[in-house]
PQR file of N, CA, C, O and H, with PARSE charges and radii, in Angstrom:
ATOM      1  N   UNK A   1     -75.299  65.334  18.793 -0.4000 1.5000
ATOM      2  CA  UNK A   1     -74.896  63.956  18.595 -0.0000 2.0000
ATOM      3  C   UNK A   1     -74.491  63.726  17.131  0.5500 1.7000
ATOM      4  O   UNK A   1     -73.330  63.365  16.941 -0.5500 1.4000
ATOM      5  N   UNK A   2     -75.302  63.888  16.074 -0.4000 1.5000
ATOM      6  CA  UNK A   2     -74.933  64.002  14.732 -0.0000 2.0000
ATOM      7  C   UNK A   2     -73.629  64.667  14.554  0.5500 1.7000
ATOM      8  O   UNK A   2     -72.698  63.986  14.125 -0.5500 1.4000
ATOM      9  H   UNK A   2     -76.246  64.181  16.229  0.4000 1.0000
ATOM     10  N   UNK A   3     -73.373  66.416  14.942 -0.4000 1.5000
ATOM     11  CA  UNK A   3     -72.451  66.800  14.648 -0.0000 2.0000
ATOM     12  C   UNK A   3     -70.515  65.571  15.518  0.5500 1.7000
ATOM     13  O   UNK A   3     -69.383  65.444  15.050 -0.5500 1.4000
ATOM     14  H   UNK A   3     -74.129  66.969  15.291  0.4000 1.0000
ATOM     15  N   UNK A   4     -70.903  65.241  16.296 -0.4000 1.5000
ATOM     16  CA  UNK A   4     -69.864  64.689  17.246 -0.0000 2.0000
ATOM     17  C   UNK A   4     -69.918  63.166  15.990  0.5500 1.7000
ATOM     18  O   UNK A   4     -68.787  62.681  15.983 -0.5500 1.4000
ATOM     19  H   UNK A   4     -71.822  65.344  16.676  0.4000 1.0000
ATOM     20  N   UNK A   5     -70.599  62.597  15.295 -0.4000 1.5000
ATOM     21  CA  UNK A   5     -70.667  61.513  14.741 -0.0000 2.0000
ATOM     22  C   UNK A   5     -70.173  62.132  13.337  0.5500 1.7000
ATOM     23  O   UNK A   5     -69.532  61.218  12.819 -0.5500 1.4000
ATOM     24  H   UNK A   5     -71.518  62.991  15.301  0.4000 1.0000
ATOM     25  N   UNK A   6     -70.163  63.078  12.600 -0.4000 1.5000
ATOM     26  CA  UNK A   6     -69.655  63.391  11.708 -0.0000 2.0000
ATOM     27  C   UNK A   6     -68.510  63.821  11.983  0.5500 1.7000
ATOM     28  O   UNK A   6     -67.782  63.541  11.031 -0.5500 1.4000
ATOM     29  H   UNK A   6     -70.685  63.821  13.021  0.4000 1.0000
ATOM     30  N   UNK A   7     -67.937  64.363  12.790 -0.4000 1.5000
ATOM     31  CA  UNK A   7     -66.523  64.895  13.080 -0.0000 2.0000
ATOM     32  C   UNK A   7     -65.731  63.512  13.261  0.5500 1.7000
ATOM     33  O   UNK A   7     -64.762  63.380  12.513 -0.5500 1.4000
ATOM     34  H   UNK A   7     -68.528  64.590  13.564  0.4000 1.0000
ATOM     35  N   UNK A   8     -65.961  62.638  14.000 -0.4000 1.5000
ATOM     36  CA  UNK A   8     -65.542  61.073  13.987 -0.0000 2.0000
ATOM     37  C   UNK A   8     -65.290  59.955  12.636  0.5500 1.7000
ATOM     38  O   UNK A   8     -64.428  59.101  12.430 -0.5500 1.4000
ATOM     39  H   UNK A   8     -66.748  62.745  14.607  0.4000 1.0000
ATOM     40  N   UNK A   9     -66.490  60.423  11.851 -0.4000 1.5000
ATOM     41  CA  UNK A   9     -66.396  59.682  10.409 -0.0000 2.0000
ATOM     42  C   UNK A   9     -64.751  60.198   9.747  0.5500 1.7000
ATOM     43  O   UNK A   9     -63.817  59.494   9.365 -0.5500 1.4000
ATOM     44  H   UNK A   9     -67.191  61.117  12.019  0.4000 1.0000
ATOM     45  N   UNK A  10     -64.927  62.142   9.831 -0.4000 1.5000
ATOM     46  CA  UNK A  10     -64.041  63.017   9.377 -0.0000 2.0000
ATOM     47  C   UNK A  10     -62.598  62.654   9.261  0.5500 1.7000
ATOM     48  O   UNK A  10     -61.807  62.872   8.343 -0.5500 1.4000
ATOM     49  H   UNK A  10     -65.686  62.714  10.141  0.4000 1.0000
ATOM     50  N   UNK A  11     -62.408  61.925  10.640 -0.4000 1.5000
ATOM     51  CA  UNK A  11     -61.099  62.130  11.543 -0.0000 2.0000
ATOM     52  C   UNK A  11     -60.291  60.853  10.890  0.5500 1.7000
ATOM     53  O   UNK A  11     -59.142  60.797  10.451 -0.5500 1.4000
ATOM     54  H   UNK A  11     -63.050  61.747  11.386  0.4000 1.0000
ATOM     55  N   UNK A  12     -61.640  59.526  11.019 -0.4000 1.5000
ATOM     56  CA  UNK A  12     -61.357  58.324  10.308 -0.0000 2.0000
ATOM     57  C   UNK A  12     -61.025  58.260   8.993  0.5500 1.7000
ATOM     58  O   UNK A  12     -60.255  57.403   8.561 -0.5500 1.4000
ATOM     59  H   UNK A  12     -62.573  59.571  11.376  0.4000 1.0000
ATOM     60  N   UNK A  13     -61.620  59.225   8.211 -0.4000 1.5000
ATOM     61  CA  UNK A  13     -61.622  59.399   6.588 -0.0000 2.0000
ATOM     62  C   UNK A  13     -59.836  60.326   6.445  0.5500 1.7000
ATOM     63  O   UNK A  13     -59.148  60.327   5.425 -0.5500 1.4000
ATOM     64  H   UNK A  13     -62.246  59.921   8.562  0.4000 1.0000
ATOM     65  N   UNK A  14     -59.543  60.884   7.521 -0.4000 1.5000
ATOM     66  CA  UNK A  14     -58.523  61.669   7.635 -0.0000 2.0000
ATOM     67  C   UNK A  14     -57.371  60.779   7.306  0.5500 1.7000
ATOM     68  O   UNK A  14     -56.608  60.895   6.347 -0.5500 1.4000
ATOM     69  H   UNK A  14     -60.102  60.883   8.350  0.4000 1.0000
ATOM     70  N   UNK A  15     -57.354  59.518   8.612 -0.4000 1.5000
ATOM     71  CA  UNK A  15     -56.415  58.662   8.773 -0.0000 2.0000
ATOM     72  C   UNK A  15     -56.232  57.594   7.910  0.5500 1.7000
ATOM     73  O   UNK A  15     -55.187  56.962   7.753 -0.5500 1.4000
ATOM     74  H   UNK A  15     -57.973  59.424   9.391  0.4000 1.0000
ATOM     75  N   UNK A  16     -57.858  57.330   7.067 -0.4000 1.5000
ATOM     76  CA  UNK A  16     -56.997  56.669   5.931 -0.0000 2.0000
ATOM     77  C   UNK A  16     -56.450  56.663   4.779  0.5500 1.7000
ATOM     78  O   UNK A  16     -55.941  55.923   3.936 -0.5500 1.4000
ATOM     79  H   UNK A  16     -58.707  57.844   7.195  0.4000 1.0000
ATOM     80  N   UNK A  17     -56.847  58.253   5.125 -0.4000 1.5000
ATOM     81  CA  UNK A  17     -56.096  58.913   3.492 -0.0000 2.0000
ATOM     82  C   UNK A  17     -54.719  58.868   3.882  0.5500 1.7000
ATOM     83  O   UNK A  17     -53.915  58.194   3.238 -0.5500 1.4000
ATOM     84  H   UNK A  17     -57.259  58.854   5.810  0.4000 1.0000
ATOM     85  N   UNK A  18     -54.407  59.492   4.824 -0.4000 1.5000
ATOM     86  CA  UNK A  18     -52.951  59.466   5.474 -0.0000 2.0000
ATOM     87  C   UNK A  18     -51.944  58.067   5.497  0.5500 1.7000
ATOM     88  O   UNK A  18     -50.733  57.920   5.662 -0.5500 1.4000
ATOM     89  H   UNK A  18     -55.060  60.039   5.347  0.4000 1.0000
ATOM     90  N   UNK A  19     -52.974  57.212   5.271 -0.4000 1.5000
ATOM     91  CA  UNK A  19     -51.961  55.556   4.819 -0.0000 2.0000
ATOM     92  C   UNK A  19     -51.546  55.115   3.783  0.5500 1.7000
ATOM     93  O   UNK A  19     -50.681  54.252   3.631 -0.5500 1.4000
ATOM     94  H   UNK A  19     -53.957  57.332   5.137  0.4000 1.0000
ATOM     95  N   UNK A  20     -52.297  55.828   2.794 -0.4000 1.5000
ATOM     96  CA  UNK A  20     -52.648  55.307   1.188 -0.0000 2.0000
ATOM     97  C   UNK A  20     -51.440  56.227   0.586  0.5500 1.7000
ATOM     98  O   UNK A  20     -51.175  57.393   0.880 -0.5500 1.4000
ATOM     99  H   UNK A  20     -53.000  56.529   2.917  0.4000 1.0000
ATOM    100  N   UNK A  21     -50.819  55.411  -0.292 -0.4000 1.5000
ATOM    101  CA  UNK A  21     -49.780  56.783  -1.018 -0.0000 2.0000
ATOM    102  C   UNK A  21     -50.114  57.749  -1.625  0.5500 1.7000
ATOM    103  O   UNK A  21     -51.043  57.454  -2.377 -0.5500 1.4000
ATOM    104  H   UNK A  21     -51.034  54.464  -0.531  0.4000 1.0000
ATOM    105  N   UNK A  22     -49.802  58.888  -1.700 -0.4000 1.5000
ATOM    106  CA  UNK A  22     -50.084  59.667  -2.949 -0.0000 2.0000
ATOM    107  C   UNK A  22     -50.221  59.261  -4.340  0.5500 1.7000
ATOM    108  O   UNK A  22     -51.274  59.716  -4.786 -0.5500 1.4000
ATOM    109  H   UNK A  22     -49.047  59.127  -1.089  0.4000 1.0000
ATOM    110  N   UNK A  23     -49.680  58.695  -5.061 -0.4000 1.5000
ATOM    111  CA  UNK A  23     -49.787  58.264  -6.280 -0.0000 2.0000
ATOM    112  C   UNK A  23     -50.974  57.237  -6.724  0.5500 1.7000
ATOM    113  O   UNK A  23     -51.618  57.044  -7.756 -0.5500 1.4000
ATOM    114  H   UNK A  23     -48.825  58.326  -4.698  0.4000 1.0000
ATOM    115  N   UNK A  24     -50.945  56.847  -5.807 -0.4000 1.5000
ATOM    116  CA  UNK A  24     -52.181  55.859  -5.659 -0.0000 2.0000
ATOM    117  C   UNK A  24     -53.503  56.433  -5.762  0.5500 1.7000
ATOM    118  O   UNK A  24     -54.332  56.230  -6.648 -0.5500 1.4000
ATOM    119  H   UNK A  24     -50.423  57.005  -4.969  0.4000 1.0000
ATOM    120  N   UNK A  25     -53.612  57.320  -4.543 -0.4000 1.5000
ATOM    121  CA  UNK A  25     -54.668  58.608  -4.477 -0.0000 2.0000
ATOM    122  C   UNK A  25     -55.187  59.822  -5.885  0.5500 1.7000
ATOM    123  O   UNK A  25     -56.218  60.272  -6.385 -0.5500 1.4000
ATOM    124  H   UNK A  25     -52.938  57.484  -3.823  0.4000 1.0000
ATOM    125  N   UNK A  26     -53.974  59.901  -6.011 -0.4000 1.5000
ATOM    126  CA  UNK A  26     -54.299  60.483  -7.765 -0.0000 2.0000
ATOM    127  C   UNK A  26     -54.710  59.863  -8.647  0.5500 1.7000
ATOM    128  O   UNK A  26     -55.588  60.222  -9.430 -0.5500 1.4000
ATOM    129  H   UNK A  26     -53.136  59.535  -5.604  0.4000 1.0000
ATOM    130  N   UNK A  27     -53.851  58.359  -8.636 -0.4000 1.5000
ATOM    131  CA  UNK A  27     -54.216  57.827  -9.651 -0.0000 2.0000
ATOM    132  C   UNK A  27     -55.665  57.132  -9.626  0.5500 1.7000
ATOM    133  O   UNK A  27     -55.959  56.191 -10.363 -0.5500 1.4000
ATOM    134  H   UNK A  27     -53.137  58.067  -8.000  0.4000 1.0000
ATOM    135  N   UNK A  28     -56.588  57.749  -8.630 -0.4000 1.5000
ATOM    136  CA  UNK A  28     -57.824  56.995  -8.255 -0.0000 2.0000
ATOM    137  C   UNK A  28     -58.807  58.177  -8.477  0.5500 1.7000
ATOM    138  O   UNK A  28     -59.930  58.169  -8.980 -0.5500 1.4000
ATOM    139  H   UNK A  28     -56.349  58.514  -8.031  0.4000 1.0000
ATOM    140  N   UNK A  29     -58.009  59.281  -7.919 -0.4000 1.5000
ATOM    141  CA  UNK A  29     -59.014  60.635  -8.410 -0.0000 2.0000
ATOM    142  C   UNK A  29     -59.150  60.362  -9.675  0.5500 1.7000
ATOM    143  O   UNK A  29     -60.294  60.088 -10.037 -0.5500 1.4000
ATOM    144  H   UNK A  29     -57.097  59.288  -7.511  0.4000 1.0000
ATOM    145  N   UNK A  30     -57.969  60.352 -10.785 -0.4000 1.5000
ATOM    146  CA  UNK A  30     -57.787  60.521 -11.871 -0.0000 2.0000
ATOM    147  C   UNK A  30     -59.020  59.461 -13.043  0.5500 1.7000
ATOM    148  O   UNK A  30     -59.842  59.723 -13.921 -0.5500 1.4000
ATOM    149  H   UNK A  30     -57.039  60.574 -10.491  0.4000 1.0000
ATOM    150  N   UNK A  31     -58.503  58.267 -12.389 -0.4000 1.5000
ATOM    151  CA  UNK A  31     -59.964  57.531 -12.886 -0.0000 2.0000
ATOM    152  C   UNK A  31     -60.926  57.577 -12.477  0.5500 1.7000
ATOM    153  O   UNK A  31     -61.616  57.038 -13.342 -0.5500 1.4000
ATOM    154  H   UNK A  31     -57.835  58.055 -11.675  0.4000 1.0000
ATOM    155  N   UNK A  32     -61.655  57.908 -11.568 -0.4000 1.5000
ATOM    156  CA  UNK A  32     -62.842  58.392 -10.814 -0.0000 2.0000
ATOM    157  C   UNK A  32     -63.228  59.424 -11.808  0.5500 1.7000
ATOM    158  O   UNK A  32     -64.227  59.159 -12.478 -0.5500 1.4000
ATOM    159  H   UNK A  32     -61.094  58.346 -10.865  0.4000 1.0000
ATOM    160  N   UNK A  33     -62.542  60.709 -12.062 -0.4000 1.5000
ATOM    161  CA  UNK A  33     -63.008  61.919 -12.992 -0.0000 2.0000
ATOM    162  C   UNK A  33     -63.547  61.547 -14.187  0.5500 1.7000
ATOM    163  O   UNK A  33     -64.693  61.883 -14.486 -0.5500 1.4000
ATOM    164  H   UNK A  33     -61.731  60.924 -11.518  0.4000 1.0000
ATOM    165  N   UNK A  34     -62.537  60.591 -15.238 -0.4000 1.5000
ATOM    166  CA  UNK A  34     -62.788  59.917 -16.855 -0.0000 2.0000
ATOM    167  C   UNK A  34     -63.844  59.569 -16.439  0.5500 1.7000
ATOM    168  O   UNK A  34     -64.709  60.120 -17.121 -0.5500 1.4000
ATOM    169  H   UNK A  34     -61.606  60.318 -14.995  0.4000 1.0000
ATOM    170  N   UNK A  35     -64.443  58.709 -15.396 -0.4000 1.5000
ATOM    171  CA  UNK A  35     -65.088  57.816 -14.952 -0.0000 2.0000
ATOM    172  C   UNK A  35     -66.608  58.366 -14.985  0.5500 1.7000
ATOM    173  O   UNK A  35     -67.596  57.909 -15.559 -0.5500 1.4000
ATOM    174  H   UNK A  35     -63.741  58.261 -14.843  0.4000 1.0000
ATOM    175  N   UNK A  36     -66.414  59.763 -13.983 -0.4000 1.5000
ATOM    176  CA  UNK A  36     -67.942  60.238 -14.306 -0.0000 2.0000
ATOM    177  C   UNK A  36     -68.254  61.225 -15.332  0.5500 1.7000
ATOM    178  O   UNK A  36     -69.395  61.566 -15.645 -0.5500 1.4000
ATOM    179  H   UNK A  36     -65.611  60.134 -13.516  0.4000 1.0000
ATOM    180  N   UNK A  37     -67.062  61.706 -15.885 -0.4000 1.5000
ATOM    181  CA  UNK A  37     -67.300  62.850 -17.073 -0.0000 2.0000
ATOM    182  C   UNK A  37     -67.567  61.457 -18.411  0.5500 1.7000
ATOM    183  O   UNK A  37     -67.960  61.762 -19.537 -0.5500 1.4000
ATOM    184  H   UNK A  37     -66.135  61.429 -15.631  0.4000 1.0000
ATOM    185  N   UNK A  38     -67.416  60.707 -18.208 -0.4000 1.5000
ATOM    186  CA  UNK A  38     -67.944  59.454 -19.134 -0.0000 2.0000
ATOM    187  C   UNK A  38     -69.763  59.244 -19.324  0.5500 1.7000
ATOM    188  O   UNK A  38     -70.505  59.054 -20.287 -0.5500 1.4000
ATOM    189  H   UNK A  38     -67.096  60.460 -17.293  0.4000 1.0000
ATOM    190  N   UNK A  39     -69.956  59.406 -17.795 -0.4000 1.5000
ATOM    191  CA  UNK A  39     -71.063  59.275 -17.439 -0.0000 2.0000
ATOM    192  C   UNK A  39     -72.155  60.425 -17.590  0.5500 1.7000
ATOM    193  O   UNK A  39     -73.303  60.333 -18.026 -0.5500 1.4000
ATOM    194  H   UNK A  39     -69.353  59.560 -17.012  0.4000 1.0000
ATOM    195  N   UNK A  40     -71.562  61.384 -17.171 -0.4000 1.5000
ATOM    196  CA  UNK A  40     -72.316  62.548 -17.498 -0.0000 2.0000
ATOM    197  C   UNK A  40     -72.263  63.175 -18.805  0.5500 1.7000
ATOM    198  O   UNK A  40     -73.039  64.096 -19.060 -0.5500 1.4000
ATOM    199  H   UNK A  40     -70.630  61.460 -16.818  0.4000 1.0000
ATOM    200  N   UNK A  41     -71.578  62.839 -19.496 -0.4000 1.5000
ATOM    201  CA  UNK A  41     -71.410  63.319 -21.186 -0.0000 2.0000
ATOM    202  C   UNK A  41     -71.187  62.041 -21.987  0.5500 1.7000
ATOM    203  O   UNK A  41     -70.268  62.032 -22.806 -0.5500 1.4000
ATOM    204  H   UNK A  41     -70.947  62.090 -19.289  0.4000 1.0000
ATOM    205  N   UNK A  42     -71.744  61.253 -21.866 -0.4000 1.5000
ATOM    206  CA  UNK A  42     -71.716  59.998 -22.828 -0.0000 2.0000
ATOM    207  C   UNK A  42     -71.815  60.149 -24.167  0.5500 1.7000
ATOM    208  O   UNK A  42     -72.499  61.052 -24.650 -0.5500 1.4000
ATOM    209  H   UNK A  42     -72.491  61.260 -21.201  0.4000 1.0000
ATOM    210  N   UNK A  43     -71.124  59.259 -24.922 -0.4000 1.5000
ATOM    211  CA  UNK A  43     -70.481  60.174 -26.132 -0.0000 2.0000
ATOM    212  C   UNK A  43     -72.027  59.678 -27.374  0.5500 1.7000
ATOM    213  O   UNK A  43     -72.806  58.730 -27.285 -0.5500 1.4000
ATOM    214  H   UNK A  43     -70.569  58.526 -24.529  0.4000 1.0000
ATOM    215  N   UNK A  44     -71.979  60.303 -27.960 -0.4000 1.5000
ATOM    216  CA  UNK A  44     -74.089  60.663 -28.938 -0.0000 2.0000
ATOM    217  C   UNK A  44     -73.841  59.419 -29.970  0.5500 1.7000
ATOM    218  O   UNK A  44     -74.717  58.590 -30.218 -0.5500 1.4000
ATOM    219  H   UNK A  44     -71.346  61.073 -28.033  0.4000 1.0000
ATOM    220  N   UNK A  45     -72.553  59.399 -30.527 -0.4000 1.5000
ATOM    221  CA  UNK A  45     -71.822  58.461 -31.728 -0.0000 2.0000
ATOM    222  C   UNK A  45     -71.583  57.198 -30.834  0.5500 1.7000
ATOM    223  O   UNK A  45     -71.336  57.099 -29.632 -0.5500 1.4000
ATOM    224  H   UNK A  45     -71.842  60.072 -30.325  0.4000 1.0000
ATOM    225  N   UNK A  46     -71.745  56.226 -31.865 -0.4000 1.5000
ATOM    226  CA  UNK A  46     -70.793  55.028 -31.128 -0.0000 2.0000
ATOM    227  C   UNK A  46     -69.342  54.634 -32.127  0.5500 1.7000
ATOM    228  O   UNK A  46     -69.284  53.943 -33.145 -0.5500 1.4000
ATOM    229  H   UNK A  46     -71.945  56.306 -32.841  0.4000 1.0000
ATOM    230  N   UNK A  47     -68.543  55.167 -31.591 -0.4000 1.5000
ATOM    231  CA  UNK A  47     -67.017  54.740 -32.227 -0.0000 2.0000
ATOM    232  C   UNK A  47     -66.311  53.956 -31.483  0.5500 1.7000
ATOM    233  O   UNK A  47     -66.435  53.751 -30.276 -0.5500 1.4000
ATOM    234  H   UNK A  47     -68.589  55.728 -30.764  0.4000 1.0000
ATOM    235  N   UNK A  48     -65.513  53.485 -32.267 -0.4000 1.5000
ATOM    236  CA  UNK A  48     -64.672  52.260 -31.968 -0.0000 2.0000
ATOM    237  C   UNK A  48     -63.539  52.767 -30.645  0.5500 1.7000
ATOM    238  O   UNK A  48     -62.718  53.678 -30.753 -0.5500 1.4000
ATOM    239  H   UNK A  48     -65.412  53.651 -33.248  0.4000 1.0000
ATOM    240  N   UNK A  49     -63.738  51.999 -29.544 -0.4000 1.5000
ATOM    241  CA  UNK A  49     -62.815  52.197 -28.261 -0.0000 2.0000
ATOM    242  C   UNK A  49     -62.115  52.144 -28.804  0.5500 1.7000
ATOM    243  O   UNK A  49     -61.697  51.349 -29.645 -0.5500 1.4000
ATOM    244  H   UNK A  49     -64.405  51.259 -29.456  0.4000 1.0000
ATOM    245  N   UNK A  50     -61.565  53.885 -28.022 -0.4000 1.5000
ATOM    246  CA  UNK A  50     -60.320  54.309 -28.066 -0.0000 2.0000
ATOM    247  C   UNK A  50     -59.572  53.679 -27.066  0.5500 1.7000
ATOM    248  O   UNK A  50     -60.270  53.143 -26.206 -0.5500 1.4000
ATOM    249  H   UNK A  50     -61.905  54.530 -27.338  0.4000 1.0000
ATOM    250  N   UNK A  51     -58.236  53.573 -26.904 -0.4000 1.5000
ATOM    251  CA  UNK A  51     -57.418  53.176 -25.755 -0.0000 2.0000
ATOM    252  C   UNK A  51     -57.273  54.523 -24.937  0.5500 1.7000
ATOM    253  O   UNK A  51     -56.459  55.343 -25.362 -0.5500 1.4000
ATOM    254  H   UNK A  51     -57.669  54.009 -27.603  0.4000 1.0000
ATOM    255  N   UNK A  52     -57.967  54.801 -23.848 -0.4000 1.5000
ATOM    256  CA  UNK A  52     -57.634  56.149 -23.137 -0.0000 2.0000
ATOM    257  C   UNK A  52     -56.034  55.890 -22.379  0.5500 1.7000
ATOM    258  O   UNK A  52     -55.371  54.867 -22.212 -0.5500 1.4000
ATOM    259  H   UNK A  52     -58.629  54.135 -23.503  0.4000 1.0000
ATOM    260  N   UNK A  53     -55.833  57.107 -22.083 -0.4000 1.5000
ATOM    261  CA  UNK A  53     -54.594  57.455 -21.385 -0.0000 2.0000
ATOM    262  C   UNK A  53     -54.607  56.990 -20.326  0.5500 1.7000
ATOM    263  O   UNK A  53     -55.607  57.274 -19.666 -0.5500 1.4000
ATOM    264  H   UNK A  53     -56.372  57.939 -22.219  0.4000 1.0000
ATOM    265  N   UNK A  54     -53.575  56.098 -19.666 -0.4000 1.5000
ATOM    266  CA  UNK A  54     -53.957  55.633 -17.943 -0.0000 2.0000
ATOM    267  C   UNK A  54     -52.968  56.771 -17.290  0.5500 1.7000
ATOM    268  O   UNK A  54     -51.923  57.166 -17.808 -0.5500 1.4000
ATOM    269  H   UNK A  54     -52.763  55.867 -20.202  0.4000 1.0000
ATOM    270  N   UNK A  55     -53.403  57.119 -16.311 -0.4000 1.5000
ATOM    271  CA  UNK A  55     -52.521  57.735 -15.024 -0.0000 2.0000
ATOM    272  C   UNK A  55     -51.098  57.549 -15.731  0.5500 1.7000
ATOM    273  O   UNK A  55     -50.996  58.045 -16.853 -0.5500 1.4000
ATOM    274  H   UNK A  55     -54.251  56.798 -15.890  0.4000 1.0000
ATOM    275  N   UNK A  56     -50.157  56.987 -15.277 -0.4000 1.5000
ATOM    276  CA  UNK A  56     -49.098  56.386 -15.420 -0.0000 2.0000
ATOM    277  C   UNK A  56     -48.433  56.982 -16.811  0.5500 1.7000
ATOM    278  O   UNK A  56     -47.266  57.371 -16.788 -0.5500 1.4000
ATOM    279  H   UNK A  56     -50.239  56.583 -14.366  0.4000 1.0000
ATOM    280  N   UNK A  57     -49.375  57.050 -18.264 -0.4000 1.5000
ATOM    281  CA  UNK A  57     -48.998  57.606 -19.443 -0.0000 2.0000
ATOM    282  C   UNK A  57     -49.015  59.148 -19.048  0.5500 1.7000
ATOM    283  O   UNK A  57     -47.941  59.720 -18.859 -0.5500 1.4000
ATOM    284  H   UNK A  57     -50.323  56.734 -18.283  0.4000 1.0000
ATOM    285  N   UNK A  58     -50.157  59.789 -18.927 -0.4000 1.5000
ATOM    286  CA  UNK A  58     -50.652  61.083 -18.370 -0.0000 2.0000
ATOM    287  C   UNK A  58     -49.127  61.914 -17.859  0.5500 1.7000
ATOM    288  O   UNK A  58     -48.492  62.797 -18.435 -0.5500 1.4000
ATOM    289  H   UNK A  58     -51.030  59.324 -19.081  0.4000 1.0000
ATOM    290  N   UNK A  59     -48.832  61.088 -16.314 -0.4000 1.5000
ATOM    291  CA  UNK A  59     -47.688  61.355 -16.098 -0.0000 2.0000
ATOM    292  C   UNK A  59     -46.198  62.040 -16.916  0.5500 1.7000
ATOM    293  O   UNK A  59     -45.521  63.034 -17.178 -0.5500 1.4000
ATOM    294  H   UNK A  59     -49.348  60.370 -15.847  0.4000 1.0000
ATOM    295  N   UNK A  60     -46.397  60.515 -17.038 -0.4000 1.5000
ATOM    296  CA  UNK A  60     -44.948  61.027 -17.938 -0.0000 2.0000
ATOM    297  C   UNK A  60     -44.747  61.636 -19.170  0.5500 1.7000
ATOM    298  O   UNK A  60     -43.678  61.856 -19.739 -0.5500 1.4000
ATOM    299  H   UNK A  60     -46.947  59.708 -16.826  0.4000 1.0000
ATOM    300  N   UNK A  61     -46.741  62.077 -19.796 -0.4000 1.5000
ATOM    301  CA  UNK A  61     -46.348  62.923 -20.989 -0.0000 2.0000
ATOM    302  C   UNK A  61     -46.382  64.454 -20.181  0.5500 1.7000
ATOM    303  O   UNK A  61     -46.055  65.387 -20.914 -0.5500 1.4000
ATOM    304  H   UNK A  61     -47.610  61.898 -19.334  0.4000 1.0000
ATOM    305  N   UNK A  62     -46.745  64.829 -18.735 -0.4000 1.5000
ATOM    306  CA  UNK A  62     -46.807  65.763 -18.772 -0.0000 2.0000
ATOM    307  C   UNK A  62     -45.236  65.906 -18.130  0.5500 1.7000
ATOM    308  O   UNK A  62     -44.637  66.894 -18.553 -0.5500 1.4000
ATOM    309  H   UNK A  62     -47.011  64.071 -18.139  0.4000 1.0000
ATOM    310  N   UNK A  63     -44.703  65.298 -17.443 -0.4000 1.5000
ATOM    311  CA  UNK A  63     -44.013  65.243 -17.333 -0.0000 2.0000
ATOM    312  C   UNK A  63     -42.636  65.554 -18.332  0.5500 1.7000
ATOM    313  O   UNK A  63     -41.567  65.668 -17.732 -0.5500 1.4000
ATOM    314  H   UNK A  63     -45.190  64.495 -17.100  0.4000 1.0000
ATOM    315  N   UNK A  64     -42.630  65.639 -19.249 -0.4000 1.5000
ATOM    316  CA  UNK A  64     -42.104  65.383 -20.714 -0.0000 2.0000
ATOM    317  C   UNK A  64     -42.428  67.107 -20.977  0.5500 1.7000
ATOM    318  O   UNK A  64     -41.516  67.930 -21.041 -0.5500 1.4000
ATOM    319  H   UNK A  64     -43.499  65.547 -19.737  0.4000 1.0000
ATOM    320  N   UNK A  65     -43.796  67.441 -21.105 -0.4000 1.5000
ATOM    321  CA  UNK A  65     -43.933  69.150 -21.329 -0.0000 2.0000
ATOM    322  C   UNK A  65     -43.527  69.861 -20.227  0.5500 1.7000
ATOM    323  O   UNK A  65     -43.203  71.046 -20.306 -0.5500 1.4000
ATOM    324  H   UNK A  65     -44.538  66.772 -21.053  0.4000 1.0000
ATOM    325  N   UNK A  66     -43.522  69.431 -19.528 -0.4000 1.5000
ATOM    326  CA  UNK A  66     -42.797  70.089 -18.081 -0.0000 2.0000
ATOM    327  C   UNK A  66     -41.020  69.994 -18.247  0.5500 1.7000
ATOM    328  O   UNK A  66     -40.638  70.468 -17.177 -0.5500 1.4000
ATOM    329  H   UNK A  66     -43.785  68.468 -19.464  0.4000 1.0000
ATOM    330  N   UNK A  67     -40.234  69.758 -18.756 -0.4000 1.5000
ATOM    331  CA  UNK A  67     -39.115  69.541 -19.122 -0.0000 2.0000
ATOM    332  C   UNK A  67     -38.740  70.748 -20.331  0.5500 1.7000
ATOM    333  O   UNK A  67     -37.925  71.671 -20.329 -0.5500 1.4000
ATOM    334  H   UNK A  67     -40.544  69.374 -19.626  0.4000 1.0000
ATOM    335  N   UNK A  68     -39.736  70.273 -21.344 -0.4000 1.5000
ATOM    336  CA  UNK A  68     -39.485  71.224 -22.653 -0.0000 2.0000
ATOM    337  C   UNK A  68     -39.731  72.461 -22.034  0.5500 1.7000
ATOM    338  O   UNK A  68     -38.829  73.240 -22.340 -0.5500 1.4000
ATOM    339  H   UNK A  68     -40.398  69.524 -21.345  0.4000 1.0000
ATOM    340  N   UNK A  69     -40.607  73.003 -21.256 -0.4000 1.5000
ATOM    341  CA  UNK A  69     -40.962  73.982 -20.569 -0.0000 2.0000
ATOM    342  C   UNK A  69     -39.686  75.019 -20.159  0.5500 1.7000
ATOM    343  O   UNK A  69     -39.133  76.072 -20.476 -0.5500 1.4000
ATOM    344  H   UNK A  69     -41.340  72.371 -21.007  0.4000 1.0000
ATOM    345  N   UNK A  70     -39.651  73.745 -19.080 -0.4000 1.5000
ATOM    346  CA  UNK A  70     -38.293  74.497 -18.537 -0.0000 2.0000
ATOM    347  C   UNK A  70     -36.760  75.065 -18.752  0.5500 1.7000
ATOM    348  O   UNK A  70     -36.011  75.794 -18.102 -0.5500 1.4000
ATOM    349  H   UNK A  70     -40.100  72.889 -18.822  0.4000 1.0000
ATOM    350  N   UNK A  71     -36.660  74.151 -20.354 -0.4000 1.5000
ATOM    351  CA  UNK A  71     -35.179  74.289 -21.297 -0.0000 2.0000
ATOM    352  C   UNK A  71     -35.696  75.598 -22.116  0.5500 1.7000
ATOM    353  O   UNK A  71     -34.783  76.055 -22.805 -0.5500 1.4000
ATOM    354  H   UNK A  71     -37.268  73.558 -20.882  0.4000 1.0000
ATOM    355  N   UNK A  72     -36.789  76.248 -22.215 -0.4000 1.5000
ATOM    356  CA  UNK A  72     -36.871  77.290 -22.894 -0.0000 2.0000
ATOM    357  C   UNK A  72     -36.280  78.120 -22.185  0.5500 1.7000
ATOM    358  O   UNK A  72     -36.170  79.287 -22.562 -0.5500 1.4000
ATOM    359  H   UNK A  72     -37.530  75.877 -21.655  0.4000 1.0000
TER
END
C-alpha cells in the first residue's frame, strides 16, 4: 500500500514539473541552492550585503563566456 501511494505522489510530482517552464524551474533550483549553502555555511564576519547575482544576471554572464569560448 505505501509503495502504490508513493508511486502516485511520484507520477503527480512528475506532472507538475511537466507544466512549469524550464526557466522558471532553474531559476528556483538556482535560488533554493544560494539559499541553503547560505544556511549551511553562514558567513563568521558580518559585512555589508552584497547584492548577489539573480538567475537572470548568472545567465547572461555565462552566457557571454560561452560566446568568447566559442570565437576562440
Amino acid at each position: 500500500m505505501r509503495t502504490v501511494l508513493v508511486i502516485v505522489l511520484c507520477i503527480q510530482l512528475g506532472v507538475l514539473a511537466g507544466c512549469a517552464s524550464s526557466e522558471r524551474v532553474y531559476d528556483n533550483i538556482y535560488e533554493g541552492l544560494k539559499g541553503r549553502d547560505a544556511i549551511i555555511y553562514p558567513q563568521v564576519e558580518q559585512k555589508p550585503a552584497e547584492k548577489s547575482m539573480s538567475y537572470q544576471e548568472y545567465e547572461a554572464e555565462r552566457g557571454k563566456l560561452l560566446e568568447n569560448k566559442d570565437k576562440k
